[in-house]
Structures are given as C-alpha cells and as structure tokens.
OpenMM code with the backbone's topology and positions (N, CA, C; nanometers):
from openmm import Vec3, app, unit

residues = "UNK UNK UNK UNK UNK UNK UNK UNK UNK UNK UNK UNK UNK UNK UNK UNK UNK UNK UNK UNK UNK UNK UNK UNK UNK UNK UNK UNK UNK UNK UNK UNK UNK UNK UNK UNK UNK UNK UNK UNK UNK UNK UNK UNK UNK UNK UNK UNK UNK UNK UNK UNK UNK UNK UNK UNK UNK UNK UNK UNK UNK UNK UNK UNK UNK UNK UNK UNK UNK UNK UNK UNK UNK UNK UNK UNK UNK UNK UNK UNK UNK UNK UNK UNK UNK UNK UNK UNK UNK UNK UNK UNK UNK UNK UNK UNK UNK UNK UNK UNK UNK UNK UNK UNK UNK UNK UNK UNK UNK UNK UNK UNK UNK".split()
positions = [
    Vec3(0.0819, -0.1191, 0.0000),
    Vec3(0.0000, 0.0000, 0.0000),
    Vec3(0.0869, 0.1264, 0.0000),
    Vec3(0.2349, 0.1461, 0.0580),
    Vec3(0.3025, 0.2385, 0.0721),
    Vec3(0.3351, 0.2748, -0.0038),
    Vec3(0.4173, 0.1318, -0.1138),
    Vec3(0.5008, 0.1510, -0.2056),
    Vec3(0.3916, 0.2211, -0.3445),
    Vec3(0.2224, 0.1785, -0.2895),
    Vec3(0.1775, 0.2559, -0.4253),
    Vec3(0.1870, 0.3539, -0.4408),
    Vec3(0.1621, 0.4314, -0.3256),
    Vec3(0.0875, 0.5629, -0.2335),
    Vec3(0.2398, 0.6281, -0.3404),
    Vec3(0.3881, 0.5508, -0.2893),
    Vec3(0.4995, 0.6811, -0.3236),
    Vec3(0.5185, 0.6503, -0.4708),
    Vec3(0.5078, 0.5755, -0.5632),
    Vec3(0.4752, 0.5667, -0.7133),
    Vec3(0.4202, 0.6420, -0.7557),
    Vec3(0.2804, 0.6555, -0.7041),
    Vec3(0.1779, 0.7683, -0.8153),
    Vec3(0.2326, 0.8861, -0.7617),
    Vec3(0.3244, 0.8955, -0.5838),
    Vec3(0.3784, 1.0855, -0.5602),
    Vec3(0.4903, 1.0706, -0.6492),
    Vec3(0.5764, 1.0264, -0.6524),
    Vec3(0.7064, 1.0238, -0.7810),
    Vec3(0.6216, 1.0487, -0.9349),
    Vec3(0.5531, 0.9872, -0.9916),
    Vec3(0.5142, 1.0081, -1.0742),
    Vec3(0.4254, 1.1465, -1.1484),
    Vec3(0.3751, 1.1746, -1.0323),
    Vec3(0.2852, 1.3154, -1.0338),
    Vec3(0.4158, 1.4080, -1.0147),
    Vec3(0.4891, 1.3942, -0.9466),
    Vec3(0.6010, 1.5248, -0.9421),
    Vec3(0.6924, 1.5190, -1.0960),
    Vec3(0.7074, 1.4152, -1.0889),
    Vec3(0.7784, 1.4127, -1.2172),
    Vec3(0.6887, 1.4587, -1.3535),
    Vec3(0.5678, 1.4418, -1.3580),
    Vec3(0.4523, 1.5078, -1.4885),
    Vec3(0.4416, 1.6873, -1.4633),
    Vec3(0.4240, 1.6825, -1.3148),
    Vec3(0.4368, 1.8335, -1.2664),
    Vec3(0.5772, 1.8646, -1.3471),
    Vec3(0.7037, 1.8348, -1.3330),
    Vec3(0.8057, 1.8896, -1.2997),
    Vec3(0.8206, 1.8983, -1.4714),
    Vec3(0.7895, 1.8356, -1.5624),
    Vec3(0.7860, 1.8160, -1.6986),
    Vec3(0.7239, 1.8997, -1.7525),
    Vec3(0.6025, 1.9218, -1.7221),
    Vec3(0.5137, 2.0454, -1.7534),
    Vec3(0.5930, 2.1705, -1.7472),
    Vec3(0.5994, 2.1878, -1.6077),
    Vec3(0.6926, 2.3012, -1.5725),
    Vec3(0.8285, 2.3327, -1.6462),
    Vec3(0.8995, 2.2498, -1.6589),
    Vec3(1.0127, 2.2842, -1.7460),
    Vec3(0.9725, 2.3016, -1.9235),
    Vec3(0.8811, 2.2668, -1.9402),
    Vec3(0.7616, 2.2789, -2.0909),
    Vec3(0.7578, 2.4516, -2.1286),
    Vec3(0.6668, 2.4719, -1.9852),
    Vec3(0.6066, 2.5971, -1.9661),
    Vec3(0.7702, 2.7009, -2.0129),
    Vec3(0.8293, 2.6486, -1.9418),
    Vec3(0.9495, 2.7655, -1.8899),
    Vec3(1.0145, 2.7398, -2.0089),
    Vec3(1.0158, 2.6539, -2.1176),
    Vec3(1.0637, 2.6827, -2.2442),
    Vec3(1.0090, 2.7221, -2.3219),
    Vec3(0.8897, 2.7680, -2.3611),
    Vec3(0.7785, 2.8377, -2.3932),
    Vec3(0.7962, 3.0150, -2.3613),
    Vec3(0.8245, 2.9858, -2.2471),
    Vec3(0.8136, 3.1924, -2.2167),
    Vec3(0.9708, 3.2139, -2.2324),
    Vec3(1.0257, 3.1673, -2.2172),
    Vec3(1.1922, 3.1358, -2.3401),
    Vec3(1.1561, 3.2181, -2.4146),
    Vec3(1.1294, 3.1027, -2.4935),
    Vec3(1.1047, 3.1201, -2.7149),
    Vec3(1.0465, 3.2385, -2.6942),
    Vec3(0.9022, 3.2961, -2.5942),
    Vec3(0.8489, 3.4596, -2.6550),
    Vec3(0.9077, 3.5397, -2.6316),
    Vec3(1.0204, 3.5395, -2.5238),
    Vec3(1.0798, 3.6373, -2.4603),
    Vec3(1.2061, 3.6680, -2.5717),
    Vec3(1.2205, 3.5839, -2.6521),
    Vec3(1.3082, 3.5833, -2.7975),
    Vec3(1.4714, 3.5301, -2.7500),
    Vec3(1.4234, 3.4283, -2.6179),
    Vec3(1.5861, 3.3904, -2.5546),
    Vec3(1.5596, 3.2239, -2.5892),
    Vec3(1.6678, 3.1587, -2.6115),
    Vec3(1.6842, 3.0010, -2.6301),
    Vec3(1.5902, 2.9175, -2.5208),
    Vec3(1.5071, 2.9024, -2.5981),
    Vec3(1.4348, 2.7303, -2.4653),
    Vec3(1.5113, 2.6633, -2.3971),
    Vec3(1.6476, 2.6322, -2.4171),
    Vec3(1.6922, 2.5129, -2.3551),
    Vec3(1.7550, 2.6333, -2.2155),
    Vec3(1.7890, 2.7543, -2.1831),
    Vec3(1.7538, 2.7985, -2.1156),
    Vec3(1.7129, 2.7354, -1.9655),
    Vec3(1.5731, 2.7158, -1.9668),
    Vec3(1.4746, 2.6549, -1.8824),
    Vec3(1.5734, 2.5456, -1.8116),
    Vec3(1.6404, 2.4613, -1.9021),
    Vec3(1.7222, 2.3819, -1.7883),
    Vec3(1.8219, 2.3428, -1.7701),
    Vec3(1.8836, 2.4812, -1.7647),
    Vec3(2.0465, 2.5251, -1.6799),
    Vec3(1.9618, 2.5502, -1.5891),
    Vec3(2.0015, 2.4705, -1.4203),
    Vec3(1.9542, 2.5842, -1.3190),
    Vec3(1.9999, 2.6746, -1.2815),
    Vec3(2.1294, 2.7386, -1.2475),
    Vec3(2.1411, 2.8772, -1.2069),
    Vec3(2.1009, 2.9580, -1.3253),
    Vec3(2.1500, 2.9281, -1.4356),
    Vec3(2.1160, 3.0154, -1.5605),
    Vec3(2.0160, 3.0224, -1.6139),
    Vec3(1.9276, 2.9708, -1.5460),
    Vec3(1.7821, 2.9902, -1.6062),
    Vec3(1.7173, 3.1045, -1.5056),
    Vec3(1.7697, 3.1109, -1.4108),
    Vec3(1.6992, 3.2061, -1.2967),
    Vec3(1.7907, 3.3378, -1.3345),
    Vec3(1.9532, 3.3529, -1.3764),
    Vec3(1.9513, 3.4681, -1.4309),
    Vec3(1.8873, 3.4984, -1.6131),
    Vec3(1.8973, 3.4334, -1.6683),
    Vec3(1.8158, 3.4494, -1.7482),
    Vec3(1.6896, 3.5107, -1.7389),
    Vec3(1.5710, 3.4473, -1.6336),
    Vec3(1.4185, 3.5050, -1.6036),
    Vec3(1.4926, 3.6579, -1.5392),
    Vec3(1.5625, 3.7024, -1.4545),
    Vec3(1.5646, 3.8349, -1.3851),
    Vec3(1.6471, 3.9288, -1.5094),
    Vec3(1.7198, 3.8625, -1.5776),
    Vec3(1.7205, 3.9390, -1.7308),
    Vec3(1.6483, 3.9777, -1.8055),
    Vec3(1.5396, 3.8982, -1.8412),
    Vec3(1.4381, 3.8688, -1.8844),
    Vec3(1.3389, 4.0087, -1.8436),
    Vec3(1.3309, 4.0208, -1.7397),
    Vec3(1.2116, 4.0853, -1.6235),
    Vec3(1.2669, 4.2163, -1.6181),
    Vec3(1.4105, 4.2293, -1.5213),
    Vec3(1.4624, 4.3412, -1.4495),
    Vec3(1.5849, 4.4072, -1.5991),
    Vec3(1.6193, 4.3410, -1.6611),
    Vec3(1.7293, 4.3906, -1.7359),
    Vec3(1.8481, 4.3564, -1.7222),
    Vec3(1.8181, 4.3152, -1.5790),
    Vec3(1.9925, 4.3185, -1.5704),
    Vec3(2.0107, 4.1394, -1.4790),
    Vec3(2.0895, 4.0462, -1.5088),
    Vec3(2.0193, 3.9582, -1.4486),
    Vec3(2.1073, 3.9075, -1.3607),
    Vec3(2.1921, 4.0598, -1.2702),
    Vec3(2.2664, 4.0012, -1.1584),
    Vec3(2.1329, 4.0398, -1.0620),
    Vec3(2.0579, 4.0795, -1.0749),
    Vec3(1.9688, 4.0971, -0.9382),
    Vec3(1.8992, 3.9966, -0.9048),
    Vec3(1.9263, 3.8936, -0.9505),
    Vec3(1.9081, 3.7718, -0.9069),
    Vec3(2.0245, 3.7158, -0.7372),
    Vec3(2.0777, 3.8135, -0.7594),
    Vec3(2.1547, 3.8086, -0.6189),
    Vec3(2.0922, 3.8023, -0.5023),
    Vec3(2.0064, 3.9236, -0.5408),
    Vec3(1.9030, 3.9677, -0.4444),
    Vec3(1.8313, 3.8978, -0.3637),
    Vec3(1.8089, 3.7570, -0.4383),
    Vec3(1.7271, 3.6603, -0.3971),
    Vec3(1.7735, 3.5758, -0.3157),
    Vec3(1.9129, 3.6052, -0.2575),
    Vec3(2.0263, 3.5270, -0.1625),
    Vec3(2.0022, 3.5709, -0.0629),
    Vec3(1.9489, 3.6957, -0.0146),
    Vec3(1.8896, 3.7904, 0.0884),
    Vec3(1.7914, 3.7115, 0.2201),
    Vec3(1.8035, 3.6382, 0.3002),
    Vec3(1.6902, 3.6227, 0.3580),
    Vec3(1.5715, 3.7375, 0.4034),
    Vec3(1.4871, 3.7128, 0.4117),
    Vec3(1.3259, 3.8257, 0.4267),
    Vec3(1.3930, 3.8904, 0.3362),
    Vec3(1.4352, 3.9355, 0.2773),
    Vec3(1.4221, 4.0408, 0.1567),
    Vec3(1.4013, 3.9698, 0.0346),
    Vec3(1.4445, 3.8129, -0.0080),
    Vec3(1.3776, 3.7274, -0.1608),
    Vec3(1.2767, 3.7326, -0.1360),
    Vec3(1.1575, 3.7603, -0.0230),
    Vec3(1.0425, 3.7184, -0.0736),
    Vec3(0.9621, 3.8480, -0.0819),
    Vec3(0.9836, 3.9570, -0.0911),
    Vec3(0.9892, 4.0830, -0.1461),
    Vec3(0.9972, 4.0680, -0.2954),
    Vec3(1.1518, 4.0256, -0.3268),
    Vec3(1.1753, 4.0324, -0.3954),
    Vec3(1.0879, 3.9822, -0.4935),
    Vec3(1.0874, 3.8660, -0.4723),
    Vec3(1.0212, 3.7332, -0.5379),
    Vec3(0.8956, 3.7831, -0.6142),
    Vec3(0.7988, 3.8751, -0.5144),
    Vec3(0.6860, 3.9385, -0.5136),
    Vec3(0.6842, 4.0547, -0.6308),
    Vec3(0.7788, 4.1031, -0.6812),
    Vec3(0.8691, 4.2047, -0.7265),
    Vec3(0.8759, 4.1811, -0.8446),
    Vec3(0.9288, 4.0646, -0.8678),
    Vec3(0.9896, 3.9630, -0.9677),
    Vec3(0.8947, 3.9093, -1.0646),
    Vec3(0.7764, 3.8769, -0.9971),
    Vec3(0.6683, 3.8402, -1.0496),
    Vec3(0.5426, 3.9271, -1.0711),
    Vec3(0.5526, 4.0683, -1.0396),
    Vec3(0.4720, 4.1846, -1.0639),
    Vec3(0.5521, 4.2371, -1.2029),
    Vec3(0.6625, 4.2587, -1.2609),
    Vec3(0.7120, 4.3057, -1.3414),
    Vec3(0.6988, 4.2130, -1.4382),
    Vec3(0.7289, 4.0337, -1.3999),
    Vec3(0.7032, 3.9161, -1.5190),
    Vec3(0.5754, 3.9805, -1.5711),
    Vec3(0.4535, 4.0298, -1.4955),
    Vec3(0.3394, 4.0203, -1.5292),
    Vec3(0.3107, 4.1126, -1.6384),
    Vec3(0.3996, 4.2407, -1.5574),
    Vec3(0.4089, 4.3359, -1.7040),
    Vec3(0.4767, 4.3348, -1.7991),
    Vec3(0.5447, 4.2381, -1.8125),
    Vec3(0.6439, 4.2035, -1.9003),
    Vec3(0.5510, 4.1688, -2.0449),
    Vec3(0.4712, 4.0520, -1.9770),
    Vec3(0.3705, 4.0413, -2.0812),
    Vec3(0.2388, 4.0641, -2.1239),
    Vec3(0.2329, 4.1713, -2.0667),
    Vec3(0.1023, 4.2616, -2.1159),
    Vec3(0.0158, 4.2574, -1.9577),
    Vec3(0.0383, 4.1752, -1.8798),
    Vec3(-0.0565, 4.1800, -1.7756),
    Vec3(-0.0901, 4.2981, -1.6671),
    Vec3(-0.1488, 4.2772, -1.5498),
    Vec3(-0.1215, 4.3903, -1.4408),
    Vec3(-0.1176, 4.2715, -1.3442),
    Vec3(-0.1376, 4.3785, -1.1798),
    Vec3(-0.1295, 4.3487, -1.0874),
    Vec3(-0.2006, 4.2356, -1.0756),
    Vec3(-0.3581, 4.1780, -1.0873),
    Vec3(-0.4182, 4.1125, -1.0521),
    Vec3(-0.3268, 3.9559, -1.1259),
    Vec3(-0.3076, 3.9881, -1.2582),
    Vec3(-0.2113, 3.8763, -1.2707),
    Vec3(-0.1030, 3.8212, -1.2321),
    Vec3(-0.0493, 3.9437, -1.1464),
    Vec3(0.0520, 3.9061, -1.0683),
    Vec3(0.0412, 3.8295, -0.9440),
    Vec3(-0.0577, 3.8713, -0.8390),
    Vec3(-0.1500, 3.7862, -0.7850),
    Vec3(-0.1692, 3.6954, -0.8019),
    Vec3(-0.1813, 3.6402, -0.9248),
    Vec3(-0.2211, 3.4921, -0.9545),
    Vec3(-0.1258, 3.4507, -1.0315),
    Vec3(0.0018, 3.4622, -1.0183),
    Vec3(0.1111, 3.4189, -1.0621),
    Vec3(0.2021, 3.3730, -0.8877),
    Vec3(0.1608, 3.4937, -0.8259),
    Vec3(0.1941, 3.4356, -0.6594),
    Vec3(0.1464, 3.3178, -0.6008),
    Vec3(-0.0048, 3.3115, -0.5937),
    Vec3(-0.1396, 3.2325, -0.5308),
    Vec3(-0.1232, 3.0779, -0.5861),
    Vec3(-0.1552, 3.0962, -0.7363),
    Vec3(-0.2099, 2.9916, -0.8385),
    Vec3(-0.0980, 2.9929, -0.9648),
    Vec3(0.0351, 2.9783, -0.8596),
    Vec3(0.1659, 2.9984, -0.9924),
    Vec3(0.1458, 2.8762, -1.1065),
    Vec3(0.1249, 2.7752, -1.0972),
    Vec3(0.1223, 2.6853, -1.1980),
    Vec3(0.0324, 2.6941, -1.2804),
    Vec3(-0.1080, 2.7182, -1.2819),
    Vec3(-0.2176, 2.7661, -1.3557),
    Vec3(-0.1765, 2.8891, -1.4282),
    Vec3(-0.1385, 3.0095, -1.3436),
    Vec3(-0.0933, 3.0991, -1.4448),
    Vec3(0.0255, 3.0879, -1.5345),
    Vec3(0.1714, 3.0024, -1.4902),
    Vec3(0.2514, 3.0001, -1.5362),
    Vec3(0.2158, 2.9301, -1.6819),
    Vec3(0.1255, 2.8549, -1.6941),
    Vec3(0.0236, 2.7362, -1.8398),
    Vec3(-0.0274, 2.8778, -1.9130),
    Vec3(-0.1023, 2.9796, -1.8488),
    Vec3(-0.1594, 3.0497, -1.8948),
    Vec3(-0.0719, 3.1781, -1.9828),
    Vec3(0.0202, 3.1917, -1.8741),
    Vec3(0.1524, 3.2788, -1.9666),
    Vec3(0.1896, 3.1894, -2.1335),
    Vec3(0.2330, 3.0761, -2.0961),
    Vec3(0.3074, 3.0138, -2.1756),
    Vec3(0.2301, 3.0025, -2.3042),
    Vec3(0.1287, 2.9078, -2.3007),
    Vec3(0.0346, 2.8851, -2.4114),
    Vec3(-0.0790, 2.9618, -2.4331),
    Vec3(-0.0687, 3.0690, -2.3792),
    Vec3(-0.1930, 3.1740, -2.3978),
    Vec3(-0.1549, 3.2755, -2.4853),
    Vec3(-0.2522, 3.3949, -2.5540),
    Vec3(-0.2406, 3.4961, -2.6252),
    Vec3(-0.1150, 3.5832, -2.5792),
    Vec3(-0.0748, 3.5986, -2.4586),
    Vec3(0.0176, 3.6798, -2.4283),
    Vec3(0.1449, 3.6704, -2.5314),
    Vec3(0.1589, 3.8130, -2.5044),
    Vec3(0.2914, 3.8209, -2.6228),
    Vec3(0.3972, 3.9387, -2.5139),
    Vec3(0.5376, 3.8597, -2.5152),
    Vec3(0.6093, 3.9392, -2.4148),
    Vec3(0.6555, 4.0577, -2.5071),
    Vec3(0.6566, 4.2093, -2.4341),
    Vec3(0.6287, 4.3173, -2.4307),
    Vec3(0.7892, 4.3908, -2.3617),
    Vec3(0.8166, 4.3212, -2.2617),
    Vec3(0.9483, 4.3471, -2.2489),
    Vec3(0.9613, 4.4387, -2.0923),
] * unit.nanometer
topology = app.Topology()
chain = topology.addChain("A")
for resn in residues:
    res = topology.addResidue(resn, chain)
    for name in ("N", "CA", "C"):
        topology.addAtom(name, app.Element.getBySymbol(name[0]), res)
C-alpha cells in the first residue's frame, strides 16, 4: 500500500516537474531567448531576472533572507508586465503559480518586455 501511495507521488512530481520545465521553455522562445535555457539551473533564474529586471545580476538579491520574498513578489509583478498583464495577474502568478505560469506560456500573451 506504501510503495503505491509513493509511485503515483514520484510520478505526479515528475509530470508536474515536466510540464513546468515545458512551460518555462515556452516563455523562453516569446521572450526571444533560447528554450533550452529553462534547464540550466542557475542560468535559467539569471536568465528570467534578465528577462524581467534587465539586468540579471539581481538575481543576487534573492540570496537575501526576508528580503527574496519581497523580492520574489517584485519579480513576479514586473514578469506580469512584461507580458502585457497587471497586478491582478501578478497575484495569480503568486497564489495559483502553476495555472498561471500554463496560462503565460500557451496563452495569447505576447512578451512586451
């Protein structure tokens, strides 16, 4: 019974985690930067604060304890305007990040910069 229980959690993280790296090559390609991107990990996180802020050492920032999640908040209010959105999408890029992150990727949005 255990061993099922941790099969279908391995398996669901791993479809999650596939998706997710999907998504994040997707807002790549609109942002007009290389997909494969998405999975370098340090270089994919300066990449996104490049992406966002311009400059993508402020990804430093995020080394900060209580101040990354400011940041973070920050990070993902500007993603929002990045691609046409506002605040409320930013909100739901905080709340309901995986739903919106599907919705960035394969939706009408067109990054704006």
């Amino acid at each position: 019974m255990m061993q099922e229980f941790s099969n279908i959690f391995l398996t669901g993280g791993f479809i999650i985690s596939l998706i997710s790296i999907i998504a994040w090559w997707q807002l790549f390609k609109k942002a007009r930067l290389k997909g494969w991107y998405a999975l370098i990990p340090i270089y994919n996180i300066y990449s996104f604060c490049k992406m966002v802020t311009s400059s993508g050492w402020t990804m430093l920032i995020a080394l900060i304890p209580f101040i990354n999640i400011i940041f973070i908040i920050y990070l993902l209010m500007r993603f929002s305007y990045a691609f046409g959105h506002g605040l409320l999408f930013a909100l739901g890029l905080f709340f309901f990040y995986p739903i919106f992150i599907l919705i960035l990727a394969f939706g009408q949005s067109r990054y704006i910069g």
